[in-house]
C-alpha positions as CSV (number, residue, x, y, z in Angstrom):
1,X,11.9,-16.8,21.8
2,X,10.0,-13.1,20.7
3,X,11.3,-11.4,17.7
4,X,10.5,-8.2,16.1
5,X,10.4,-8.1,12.4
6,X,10.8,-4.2,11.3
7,X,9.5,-3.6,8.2
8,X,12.1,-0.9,6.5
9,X,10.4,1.4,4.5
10,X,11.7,4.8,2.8
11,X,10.2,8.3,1.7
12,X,10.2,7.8,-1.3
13,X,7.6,4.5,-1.2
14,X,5.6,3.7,-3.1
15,X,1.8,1.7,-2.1
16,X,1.6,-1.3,-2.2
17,X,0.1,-3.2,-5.0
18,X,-3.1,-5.5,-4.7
19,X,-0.8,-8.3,-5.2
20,X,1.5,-7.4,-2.0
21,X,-1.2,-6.7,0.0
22,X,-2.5,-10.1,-0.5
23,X,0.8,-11.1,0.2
24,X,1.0,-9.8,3.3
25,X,-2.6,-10.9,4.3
26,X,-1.7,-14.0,3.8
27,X,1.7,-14.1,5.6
28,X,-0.5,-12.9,8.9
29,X,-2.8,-15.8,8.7
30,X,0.2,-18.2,8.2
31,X,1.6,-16.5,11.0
32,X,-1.3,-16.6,13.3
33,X,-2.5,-20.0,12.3
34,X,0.9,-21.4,13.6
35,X,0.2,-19.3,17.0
36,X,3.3,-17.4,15.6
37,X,2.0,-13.9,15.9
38,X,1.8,-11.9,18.8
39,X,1.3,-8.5,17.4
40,X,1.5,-6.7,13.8
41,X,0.9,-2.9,12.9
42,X,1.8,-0.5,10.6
43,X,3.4,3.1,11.5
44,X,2.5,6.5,10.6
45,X,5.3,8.5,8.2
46,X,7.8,10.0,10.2
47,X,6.5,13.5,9.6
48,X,4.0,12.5,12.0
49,X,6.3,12.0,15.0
50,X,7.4,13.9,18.0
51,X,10.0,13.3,19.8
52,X,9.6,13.8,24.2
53,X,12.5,14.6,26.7
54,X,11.4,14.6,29.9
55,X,14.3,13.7,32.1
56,X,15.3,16.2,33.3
57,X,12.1,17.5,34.1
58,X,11.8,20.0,31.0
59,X,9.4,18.3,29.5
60,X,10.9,19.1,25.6
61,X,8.8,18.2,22.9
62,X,10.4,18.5,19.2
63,X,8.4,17.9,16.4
64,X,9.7,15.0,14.1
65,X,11.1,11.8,14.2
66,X,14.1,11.4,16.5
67,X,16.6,10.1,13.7
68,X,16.1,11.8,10.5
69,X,16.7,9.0,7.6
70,X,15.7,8.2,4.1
71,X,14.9,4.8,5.8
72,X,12.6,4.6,8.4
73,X,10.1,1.7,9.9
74,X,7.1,1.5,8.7
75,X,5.7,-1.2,10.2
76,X,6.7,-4.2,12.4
77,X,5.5,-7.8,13.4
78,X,6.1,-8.9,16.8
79,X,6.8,-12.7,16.7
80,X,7.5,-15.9,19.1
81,X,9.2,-19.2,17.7
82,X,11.3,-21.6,18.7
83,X,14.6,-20.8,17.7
84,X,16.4,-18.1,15.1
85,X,16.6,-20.0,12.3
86,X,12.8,-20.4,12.1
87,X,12.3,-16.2,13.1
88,X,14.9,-15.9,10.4
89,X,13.2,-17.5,7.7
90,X,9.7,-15.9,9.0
91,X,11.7,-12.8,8.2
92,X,12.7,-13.3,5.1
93,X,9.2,-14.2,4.0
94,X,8.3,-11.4,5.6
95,X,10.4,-8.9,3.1
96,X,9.7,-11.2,0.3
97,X,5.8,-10.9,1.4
98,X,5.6,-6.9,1.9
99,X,8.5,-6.4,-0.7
100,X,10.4,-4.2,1.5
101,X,13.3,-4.6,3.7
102,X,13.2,-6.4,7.4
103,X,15.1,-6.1,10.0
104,X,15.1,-9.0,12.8
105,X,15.8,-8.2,16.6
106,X,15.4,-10.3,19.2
107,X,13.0,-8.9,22.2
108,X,14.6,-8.8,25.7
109,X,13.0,-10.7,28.4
């Protein structure tokens, strides 16, 4: 089963400290050692965003993220394990590892 962890993150952040950034280094090699780990990255602040409507054939492009939040992702693992109870507890180390809020979701096949 593939997960995505969403790291929940808010403008008002602040950096993380050397001690959760070793955290988090070593929750990716856990991760990856157990072949657990497909993908992990960090997003750019939401100021950064655009948002693209094309369907119509208009081609609009509005600057900014497309929900505007005091919460926002700002980063996200992209996991495979055998069952929810293991993604869950990846999750919760997860938060406990980047000190932040997770949110777990279950990828579509």
């Amino acid at each position: 089963m593939r997960f995505v962890i969403s790291v929940v993150d808010s403008q008002t952040r602040a950096q993380h400290s050397p001690e959760e950034i070793r955290a988090i280094d070593e929750f990716n090699v856990k991760l990856k050692n157990a072949h657990q780990r497909i993908f992990a990255m960090g997003l750019d602040s939401p100021s950064t965003a655009a948002v693209f409507d094309n369907r119509t054939g208009e081609n609009i492009v509005v600057a900014g993220p497309f929900i505007e939040s005091v919460e926002f992702f700002s980063g996200f693992w992209i996991i495979e394990t055998e069952s929810l109870p293991v993604a869950q507890g990846l999750a919760a180390e997860g938060s406990r590892a980047c000190n932040r809020k997770v949110e777990l979701r279950p990828l579509l096949s």
